[in-house]
C-alpha angles and dihedrals in degrees: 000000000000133000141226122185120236121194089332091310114114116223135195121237114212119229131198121256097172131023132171138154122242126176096345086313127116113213123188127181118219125221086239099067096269118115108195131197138201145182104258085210085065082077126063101227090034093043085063101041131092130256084254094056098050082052087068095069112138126184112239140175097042090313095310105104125043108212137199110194098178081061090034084230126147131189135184121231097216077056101056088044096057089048093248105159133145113229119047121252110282 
């Protein structure tokens, strides 16, 4: 985990230790215990890939980045935990 500190507080970041696709869903465990999930159509390059392809998922950068290298797509995992995506629900 890293940390950022918020109004002299300092606070953990979680990062991902496992992460798979299952049924057009990305899943990612934390290293604190959560295990979150979202559409992969909620993303532009993911939105257009098989289900093959979003198999493929791999965690980068120290578990902070979930990366596809067949897409060439990266996203970040503070990202995904904020609800940060690019395209809105169905």
């Amino acid at each position: 985990m890293t940390s950022t500190t918020v109004n002299s507080k300092i606070v953990l970041e979680p990062a991902a230790i496992r992460a798979w696709a299952e049924k057009r869903m990305i899943y990612c465990e934390l290293s604190d215990g959560r295990i979150m999930g979202f559409p992969a159509d909620r993303f532009r390059i993911l939105k257009q890939a098989t289900d093959e392809q979003l198999a493929k998922v791999e965690i980068e950068v120290n578990g902070y980045a979930l990366r596809w290298e067949e897409l060439d797509e990266d996203i970040t995992v503070p990202g995904i935990i904020a609800g940060r995506f690019q395209l809105p629900p169905y």
